[in-house]
N, C-alpha and C positions, 0 to 999 in steps of 0.2 A: 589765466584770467587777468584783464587788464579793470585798476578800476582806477577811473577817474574823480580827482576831488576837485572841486572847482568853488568860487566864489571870491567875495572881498576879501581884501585883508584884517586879517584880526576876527574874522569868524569862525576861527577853530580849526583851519582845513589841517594843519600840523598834528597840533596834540591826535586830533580825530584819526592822521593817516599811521601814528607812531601806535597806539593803541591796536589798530584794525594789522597795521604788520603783525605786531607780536600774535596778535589770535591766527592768522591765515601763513605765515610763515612769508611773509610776500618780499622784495624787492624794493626797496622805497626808494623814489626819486623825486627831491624837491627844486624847483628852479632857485631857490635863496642857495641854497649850496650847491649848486651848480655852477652859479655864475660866483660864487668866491672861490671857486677852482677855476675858474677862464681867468678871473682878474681880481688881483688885487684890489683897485679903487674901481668901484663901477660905479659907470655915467648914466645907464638905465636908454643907452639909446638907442633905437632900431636897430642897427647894426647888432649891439650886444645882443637886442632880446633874439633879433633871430640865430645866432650862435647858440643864445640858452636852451633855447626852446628847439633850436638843430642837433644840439646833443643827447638832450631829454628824450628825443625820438629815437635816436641810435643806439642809446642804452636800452630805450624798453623795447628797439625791434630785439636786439641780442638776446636779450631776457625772455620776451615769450618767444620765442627762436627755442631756445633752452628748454621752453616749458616751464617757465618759472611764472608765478604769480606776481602782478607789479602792478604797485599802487603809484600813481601820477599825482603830487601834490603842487598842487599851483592855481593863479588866478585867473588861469582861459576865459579872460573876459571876452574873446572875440568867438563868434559861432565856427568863424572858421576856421582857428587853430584848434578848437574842439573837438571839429571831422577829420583832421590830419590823424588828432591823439587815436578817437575812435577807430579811423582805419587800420590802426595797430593791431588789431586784434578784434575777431566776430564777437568774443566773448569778452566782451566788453558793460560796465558799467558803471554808467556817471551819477556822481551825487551833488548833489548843490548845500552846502553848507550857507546856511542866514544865519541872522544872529540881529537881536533890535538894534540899533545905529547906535543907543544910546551905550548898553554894554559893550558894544563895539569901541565906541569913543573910551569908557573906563579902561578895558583891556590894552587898547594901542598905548595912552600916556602912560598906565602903568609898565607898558613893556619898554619907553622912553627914558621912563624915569630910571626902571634898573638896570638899563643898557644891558637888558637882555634877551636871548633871542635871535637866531640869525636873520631875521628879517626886517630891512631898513623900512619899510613902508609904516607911516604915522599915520595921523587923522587927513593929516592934507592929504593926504596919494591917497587913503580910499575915500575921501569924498571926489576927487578925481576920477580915480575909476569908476567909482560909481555910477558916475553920468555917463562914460563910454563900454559899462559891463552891457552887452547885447546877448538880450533871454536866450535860455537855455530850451533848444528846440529837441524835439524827441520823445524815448523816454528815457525819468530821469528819475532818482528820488530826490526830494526838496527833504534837509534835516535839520531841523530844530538844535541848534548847538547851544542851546541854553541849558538841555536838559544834564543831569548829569553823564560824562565820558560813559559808564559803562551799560546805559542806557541806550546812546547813541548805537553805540558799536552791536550792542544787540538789533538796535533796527537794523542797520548798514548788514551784519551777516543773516538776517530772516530777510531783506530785500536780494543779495544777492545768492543766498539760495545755500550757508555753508551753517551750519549747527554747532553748538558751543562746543568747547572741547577736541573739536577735528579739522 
């Protein structure tokens, strides 16, 4: 099973995807640690994101190749690097993690302030992205990352179909 996590930065797609691993036993591949394994100093440019996001593919063809469960954590703001992830695998499952702009905003500077976090993206990169994140076509489930963590991940395994404890 592939599932996909998708949305802004700073609305949860992390905590959400490290959580839903430990319950499903899955694979976790995030583009922030991806791209600190291609490069030391990243520039964030075209060229990098396609090596990221060329990798992130190659791991999770290996992986459900294997039969492994692999969770995709990243900002697939484009529809059509989204259909590339989904062709990975029929069994596939995309979530869209929101979150209000405004806890969005608290979360990013507080993740600035404590330089912590492997992810560089602040308030300017997701009100960037923001303007170029293009809707999430299909189905999908939309998740309220406000609610608490063990909330979420309850929805996340009642929508993809796995029961607590197995």
């Amino acid at each position: 099973m592939l599932i996909i996590i998708c949305g802004l930065p700073g609305t949860g797609k992390s905590s959400l995807s490290r959580k839903l691993r430990e319950k499903i036993g899955a694979v976790y591949l995030n583009t922030d640690i991806i791209r600190k394994q291609i490069t030391k100093k990243p520039d964030y440019s075209e060229e990098e994101k396609k090596r990221v996001y060329d990798e992130m593919i190659n791991l999770a063809e290996k992986n459900i190749n294997e039969r492994k469960n692999v969770i995709l954590d990243a900002t697939f703001y484009s529809k059509k690097l989204r259909m590339v992830m989904k062709n990975i695998s029929k069994d596939h499952y995309v979530i869209l993690c929101s979150l209000p702009e405004k806890l969005v905003k608290e979360r990013l500077m507080g993740r600035e302030r404590r330089k912590k976090g492997i992810s560089d993206a602040d308030y300017g990169i997701y009100l960037e992205l923001k303007k170029r994140f293009e809707p999430v076509e299909g189905e999908y489930l939309e998740l309220d990352c406000s609610l608490p963590k063990s909330k979420q991940v309850e929805i996340v395994l009642g929508y993809i179909g796995v029961k607590h404890g197995h």
